[in-house]
N, CA, C and O atoms as a GROMACS GRO file, in nm:
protein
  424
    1UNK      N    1 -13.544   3.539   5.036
    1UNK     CA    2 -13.446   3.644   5.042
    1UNK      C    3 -13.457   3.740   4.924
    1UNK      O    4 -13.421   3.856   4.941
    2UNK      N    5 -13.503   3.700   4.805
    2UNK     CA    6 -13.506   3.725   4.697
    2UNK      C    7 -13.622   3.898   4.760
    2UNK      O    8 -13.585   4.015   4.768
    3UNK      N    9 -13.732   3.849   4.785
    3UNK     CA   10 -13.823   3.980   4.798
    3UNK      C   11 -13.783   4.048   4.956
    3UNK      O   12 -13.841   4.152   4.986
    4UNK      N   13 -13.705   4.000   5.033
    4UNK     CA   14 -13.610   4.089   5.088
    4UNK      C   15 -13.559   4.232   5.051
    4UNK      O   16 -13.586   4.349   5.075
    5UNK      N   17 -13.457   4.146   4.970
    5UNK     CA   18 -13.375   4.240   4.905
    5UNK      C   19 -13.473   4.317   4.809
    5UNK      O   20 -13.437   4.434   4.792
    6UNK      N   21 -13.591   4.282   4.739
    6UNK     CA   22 -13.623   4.442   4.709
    6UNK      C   23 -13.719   4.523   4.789
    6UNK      O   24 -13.728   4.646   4.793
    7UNK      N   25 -13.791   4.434   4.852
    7UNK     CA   26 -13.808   4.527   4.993
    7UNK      C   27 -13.742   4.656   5.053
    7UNK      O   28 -13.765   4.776   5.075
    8UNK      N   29 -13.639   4.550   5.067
    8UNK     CA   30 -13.501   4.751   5.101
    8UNK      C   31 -13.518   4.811   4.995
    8UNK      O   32 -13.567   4.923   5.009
    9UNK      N   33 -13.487   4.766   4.847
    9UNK     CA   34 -13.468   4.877   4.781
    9UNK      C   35 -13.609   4.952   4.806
    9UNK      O   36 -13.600   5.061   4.861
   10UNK      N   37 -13.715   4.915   4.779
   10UNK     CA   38 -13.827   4.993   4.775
   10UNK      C   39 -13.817   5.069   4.873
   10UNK      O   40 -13.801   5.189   4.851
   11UNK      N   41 -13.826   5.011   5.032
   11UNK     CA   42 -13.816   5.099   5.128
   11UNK      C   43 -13.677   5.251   5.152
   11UNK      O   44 -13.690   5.356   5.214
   12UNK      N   45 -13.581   5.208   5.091
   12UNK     CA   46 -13.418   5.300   5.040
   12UNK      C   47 -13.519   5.431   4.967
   12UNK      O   48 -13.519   5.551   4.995
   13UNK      N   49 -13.590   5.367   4.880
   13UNK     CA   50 -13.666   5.454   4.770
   13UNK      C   51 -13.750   5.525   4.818
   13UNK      O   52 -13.789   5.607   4.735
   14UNK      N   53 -13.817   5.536   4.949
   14UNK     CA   54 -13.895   5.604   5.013
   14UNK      C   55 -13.840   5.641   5.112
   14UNK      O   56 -13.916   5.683   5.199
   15UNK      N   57 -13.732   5.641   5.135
   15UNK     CA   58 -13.693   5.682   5.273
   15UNK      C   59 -13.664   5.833   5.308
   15UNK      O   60 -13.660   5.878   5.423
   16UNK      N   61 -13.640   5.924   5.162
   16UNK     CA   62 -13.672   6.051   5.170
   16UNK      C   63 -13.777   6.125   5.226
   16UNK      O   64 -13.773   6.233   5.286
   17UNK      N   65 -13.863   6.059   5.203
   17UNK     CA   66 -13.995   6.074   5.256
   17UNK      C   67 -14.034   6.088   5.433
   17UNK      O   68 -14.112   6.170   5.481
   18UNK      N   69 -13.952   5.980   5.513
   18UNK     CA   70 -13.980   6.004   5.628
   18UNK      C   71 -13.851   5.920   5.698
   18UNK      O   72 -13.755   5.888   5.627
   19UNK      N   73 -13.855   5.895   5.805
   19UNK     CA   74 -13.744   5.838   5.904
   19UNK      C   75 -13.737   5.694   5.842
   19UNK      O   76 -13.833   5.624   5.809
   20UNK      N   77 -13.622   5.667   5.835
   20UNK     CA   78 -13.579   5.605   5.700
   20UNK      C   79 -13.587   5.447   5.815
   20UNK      O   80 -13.645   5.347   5.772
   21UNK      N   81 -13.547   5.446   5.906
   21UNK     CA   82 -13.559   5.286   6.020
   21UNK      C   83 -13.679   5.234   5.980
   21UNK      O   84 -13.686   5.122   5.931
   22UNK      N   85 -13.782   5.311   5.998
   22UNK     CA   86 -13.945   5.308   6.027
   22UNK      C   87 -13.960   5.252   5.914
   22UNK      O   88 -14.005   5.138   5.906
   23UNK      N   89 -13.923   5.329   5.799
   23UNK     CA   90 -13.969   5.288   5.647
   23UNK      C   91 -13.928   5.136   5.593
   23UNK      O   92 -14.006   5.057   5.541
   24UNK      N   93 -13.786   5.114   5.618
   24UNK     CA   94 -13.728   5.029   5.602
   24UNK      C   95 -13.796   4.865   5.660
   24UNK      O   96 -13.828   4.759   5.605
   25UNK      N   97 -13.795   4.917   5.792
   25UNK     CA   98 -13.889   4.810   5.886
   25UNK      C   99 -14.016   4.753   5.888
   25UNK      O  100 -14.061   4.650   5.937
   26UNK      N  101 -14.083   4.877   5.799
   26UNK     CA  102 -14.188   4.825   5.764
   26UNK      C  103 -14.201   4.774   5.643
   26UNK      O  104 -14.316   4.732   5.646
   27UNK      N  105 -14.174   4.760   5.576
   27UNK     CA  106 -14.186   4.743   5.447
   27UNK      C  107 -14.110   4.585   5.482
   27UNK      O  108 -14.176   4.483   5.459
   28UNK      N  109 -14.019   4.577   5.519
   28UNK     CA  110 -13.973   4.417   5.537
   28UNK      C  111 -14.040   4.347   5.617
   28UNK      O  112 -14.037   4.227   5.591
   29UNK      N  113 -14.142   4.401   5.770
   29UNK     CA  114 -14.200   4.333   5.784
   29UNK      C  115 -14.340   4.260   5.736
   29UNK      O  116 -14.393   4.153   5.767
   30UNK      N  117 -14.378   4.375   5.641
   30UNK     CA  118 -14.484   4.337   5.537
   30UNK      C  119 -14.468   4.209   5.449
   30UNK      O  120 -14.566   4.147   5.408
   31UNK      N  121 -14.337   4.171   5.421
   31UNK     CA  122 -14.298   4.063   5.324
   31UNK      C  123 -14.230   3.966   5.417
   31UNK      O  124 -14.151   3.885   5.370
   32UNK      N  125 -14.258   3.969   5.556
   32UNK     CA  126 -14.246   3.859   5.588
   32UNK      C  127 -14.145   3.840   5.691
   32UNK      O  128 -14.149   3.748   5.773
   33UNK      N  129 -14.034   3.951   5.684
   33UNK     CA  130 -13.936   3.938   5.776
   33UNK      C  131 -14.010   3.993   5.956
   33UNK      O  132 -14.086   4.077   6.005
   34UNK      N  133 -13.933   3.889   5.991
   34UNK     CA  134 -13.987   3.943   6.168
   34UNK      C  135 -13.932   4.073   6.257
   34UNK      O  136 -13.818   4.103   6.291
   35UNK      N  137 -14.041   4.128   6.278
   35UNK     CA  138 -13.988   4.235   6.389
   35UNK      C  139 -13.863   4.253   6.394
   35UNK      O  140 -13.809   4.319   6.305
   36UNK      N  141 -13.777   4.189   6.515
   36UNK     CA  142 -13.661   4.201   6.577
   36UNK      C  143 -13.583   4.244   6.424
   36UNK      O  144 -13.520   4.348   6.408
   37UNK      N  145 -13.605   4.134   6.316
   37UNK     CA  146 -13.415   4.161   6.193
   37UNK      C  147 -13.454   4.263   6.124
   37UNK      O  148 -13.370   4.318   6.054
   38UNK      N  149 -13.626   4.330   6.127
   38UNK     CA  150 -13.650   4.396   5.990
   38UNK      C  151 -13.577   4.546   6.076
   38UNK      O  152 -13.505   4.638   6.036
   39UNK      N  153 -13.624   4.520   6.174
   39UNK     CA  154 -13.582   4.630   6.318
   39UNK      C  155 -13.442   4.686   6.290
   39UNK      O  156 -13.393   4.797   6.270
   40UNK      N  157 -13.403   4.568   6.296
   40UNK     CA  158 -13.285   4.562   6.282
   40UNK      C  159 -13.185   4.660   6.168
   40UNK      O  160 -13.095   4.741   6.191
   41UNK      N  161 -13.232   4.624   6.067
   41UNK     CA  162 -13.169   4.645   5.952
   41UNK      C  163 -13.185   4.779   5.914
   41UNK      O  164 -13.100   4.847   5.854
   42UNK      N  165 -13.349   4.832   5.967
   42UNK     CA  166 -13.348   4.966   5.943
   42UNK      C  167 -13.256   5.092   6.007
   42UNK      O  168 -13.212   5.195   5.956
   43UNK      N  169 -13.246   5.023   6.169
   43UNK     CA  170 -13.168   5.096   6.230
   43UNK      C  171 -13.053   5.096   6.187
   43UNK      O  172 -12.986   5.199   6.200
   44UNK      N  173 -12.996   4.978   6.122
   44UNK     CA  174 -12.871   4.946   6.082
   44UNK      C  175 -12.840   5.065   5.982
   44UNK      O  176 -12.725   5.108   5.974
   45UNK      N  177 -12.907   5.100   5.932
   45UNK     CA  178 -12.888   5.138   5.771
   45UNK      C  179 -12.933   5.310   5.792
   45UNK      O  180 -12.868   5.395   5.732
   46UNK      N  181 -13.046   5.349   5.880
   46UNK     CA  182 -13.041   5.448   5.895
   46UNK      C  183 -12.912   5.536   5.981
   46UNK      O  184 -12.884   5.656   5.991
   47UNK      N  185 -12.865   5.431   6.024
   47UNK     CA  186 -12.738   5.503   6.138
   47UNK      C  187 -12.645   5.538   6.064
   47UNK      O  188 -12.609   5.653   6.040
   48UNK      N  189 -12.591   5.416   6.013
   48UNK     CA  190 -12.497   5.391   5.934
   48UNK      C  191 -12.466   5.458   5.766
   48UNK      O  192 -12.366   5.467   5.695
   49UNK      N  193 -12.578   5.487   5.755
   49UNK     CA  194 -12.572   5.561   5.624
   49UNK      C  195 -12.647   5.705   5.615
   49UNK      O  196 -12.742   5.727   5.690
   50UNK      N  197 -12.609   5.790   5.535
   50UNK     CA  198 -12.652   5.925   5.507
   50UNK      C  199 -12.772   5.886   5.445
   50UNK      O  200 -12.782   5.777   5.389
   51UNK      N  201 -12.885   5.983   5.453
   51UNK     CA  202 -13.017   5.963   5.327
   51UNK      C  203 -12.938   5.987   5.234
   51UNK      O  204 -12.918   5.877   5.183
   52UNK      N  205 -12.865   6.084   5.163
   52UNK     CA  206 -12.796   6.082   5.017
   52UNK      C  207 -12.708   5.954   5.018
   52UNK      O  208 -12.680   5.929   4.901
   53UNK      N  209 -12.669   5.889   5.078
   53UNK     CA  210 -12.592   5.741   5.031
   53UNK      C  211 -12.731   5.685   5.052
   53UNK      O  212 -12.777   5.719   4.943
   54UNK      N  213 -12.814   5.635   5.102
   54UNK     CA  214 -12.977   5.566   5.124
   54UNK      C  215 -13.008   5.531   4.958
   54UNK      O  216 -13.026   5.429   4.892
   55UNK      N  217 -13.001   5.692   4.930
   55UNK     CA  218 -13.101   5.744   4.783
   55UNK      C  219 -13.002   5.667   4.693
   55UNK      O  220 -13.046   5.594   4.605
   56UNK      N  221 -12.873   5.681   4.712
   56UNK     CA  222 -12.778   5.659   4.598
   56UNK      C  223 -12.736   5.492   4.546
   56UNK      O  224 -12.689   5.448   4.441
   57UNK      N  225 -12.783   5.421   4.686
   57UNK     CA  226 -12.796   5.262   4.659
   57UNK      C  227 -12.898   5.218   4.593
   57UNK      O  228 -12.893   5.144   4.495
   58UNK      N  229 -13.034   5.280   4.665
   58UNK     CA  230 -13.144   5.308   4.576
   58UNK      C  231 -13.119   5.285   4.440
   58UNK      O  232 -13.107   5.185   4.369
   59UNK      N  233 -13.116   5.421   4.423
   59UNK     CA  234 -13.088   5.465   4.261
   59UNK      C  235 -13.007   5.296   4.215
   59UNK      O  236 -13.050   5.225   4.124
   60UNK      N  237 -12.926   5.273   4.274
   60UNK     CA  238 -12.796   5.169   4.160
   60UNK      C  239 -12.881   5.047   4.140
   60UNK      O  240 -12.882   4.980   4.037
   61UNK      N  241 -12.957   5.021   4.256
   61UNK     CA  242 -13.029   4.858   4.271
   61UNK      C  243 -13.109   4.887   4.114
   61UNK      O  244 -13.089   4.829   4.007
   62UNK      N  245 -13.201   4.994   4.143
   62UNK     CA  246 -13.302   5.036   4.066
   62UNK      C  247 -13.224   5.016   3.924
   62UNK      O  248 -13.271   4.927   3.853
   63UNK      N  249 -13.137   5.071   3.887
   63UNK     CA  250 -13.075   5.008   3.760
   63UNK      C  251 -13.028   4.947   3.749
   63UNK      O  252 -12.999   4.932   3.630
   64UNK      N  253 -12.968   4.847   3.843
   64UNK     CA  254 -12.909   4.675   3.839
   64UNK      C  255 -13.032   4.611   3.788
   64UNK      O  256 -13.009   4.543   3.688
   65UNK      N  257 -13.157   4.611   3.827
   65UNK     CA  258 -13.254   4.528   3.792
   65UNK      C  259 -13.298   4.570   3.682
   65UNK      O  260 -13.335   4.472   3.619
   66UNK      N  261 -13.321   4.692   3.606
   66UNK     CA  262 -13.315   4.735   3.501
   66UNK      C  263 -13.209   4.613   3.373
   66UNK      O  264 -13.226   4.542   3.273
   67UNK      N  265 -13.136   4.644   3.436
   67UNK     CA  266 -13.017   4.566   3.308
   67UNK      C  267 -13.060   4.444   3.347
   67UNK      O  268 -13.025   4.366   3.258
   68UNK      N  269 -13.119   4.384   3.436
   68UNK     CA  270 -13.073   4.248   3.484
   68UNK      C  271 -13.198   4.183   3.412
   68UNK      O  272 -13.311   4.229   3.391
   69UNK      N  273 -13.122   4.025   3.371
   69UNK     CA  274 -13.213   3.952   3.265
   69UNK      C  275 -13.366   3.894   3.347
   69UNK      O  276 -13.453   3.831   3.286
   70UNK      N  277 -13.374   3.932   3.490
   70UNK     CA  278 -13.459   3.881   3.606
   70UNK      C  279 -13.450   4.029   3.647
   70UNK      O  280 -13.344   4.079   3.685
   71UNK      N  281 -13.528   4.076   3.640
   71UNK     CA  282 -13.503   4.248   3.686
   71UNK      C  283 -13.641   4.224   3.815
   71UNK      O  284 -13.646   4.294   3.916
   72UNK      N  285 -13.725   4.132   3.788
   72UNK     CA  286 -13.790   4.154   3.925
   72UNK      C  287 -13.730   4.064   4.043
   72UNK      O  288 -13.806   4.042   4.138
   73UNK      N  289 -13.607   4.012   4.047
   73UNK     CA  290 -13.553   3.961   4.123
   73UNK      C  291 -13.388   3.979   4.162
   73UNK      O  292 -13.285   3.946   4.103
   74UNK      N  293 -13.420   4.057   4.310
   74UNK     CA  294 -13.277   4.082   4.345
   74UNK      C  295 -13.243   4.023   4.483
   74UNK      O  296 -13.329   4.033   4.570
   75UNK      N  297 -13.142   3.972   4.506
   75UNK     CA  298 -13.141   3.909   4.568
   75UNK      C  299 -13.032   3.994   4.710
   75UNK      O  300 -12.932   4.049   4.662
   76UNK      N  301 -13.041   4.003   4.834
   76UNK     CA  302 -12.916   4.031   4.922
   76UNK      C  303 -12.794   4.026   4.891
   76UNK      O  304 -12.708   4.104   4.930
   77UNK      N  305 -12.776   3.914   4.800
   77UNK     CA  306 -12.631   3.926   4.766
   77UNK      C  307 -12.599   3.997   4.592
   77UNK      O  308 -12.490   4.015   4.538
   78UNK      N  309 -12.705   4.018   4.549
   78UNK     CA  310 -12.721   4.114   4.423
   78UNK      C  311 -12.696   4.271   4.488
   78UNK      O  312 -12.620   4.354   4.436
   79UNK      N  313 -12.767   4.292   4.601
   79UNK     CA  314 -12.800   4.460   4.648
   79UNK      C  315 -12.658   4.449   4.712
   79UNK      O  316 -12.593   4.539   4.660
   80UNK      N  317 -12.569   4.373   4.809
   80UNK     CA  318 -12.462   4.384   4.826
   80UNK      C  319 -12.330   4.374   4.742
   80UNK      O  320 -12.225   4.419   4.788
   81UNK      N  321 -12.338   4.306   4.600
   81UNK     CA  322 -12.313   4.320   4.497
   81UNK      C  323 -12.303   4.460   4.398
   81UNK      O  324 -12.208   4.484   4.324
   82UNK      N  325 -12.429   4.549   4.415
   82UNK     CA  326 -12.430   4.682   4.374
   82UNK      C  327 -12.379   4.792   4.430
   82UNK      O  328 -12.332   4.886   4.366
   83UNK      N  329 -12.388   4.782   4.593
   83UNK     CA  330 -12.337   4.834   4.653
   83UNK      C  331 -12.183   4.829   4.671
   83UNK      O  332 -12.130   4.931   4.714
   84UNK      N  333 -12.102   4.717   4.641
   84UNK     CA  334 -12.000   4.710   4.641
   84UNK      C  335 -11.902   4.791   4.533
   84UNK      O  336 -11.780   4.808   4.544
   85UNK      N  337 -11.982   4.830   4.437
   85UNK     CA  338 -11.940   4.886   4.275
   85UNK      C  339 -11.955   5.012   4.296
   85UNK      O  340 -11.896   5.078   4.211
   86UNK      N  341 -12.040   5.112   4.422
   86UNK     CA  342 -12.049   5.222   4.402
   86UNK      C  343 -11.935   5.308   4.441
   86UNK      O  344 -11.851   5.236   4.496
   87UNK      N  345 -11.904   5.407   4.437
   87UNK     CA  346 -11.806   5.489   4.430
   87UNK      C  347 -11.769   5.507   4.559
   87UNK      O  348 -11.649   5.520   4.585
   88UNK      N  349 -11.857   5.510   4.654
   88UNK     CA  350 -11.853   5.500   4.800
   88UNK      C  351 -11.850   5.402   4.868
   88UNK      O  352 -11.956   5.357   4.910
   89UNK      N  353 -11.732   5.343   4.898
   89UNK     CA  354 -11.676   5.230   4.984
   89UNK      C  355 -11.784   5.219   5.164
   89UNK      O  356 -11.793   5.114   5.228
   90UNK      N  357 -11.820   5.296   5.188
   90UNK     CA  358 -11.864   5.324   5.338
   90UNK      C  359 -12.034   5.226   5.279
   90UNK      O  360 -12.050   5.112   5.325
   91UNK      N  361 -12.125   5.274   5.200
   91UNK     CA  362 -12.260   5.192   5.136
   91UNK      C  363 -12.237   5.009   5.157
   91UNK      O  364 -12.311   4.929   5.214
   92UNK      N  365 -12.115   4.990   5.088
   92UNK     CA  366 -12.142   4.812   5.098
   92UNK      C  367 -12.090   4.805   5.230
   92UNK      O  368 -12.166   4.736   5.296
   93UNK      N  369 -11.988   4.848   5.302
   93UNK     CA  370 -11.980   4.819   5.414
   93UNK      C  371 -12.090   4.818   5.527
   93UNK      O  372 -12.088   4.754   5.632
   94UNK      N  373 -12.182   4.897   5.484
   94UNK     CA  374 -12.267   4.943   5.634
   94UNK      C  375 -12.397   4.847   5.601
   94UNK      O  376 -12.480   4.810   5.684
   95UNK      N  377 -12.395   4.819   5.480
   95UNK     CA  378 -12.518   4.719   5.443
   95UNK      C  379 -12.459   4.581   5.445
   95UNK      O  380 -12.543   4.497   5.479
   96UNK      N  381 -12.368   4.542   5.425
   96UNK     CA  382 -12.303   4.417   5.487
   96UNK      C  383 -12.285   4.371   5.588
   96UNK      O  384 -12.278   4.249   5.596
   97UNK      N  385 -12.269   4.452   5.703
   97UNK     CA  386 -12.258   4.486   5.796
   97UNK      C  387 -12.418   4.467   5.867
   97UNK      O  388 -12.442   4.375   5.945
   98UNK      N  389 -12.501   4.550   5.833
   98UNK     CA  390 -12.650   4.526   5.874
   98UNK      C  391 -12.658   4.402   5.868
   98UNK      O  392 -12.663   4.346   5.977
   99UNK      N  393 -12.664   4.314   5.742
   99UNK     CA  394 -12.713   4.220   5.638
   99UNK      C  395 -12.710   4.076   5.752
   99UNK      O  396 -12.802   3.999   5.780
  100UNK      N  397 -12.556   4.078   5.804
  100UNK     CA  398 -12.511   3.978   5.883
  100UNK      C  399 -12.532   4.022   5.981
  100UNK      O  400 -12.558   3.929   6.058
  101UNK      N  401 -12.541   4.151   6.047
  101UNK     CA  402 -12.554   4.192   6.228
  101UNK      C  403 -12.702   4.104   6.261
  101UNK      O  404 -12.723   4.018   6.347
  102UNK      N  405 -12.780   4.156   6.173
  102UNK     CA  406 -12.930   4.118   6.151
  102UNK      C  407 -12.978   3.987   6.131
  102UNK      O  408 -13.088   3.944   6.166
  103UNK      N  409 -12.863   3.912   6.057
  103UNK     CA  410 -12.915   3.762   6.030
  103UNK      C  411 -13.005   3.751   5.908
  103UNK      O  412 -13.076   3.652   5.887
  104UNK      N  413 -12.999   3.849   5.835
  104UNK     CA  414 -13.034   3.831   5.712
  104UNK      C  415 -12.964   3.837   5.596
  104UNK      O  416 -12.973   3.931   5.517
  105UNK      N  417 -12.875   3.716   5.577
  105UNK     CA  418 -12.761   3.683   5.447
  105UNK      C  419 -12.838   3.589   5.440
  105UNK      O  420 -12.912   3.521   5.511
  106UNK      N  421 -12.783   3.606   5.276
  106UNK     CA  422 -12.865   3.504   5.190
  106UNK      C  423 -12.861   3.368   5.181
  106UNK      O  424 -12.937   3.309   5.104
   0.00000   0.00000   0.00000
C-alpha cells in the first residue's frame, strides 16, 4: 500500500499533463495494482476532483514526505491524512471515497 499511495501522488503530479484517469491508472497499474481498482481510482479522482484540487493534493503529499522522517514512504492513510488538513474539505472526501469505493484502504 505503501508504493500505492505514492503512485497517486506521482500520477496527481502529472496529471496536468494529460487526462488525469489514464495517468492515474497507469501508473498504479505499473506498481502492481490491478486493472479494475487502479481503473477505478482514476476515474474516481478525475470526476470527483478539479485538476487544481488534483495539483493541490499533489503539492501537500509532496511536502508531507518532505517533512516526514520516511519521506520515501507514504502510505493511503498518510495521503488521506494530508488531504484531510487541506483547506478544501471536498479533496479528502473524494479520495476517501475512491480509496474504499475501489478497495484500496490500507
Amino acid at each position: 500500500m505503501k508504493a500505492l499511495a505514492a503512485t497517486i501522488i506521482g500520477a496527481l503530479a502529472l496529471s496536468a499533463c494529460a487526462a488525469p484517469a489514464t495517468r492515474i491508472s497507469t501508473s498504479l497499474r505499473r506498481h502492481g495494482l490491478d486493472e479494475q481498482r487502479s481503473d477505478c481510482v482514476g476515474t474516481q479522482l478525475q470526476s470527483g476532483l478539479s485538476l487544481g484540487q488534483l495539483q493541490q493534493l499533489a503539492r501537500a503529499a509532496k511536502a508531507y514526505r518532505n517533512n516526514d522522517t520516511t519521506p520515501g514512504v507514504l502510505t493511503t492513510s498518510d495521503l488521506v491524512r494530508v488531504a484531510s488538513e487541506l483547506k478544501d474539505p471536498e479533496i479528502a472526501l473524494v479520495l476517501g471515497k475512491a480509496t474504499l469505493a475501489c478497495g484500496v484502504t490500507p
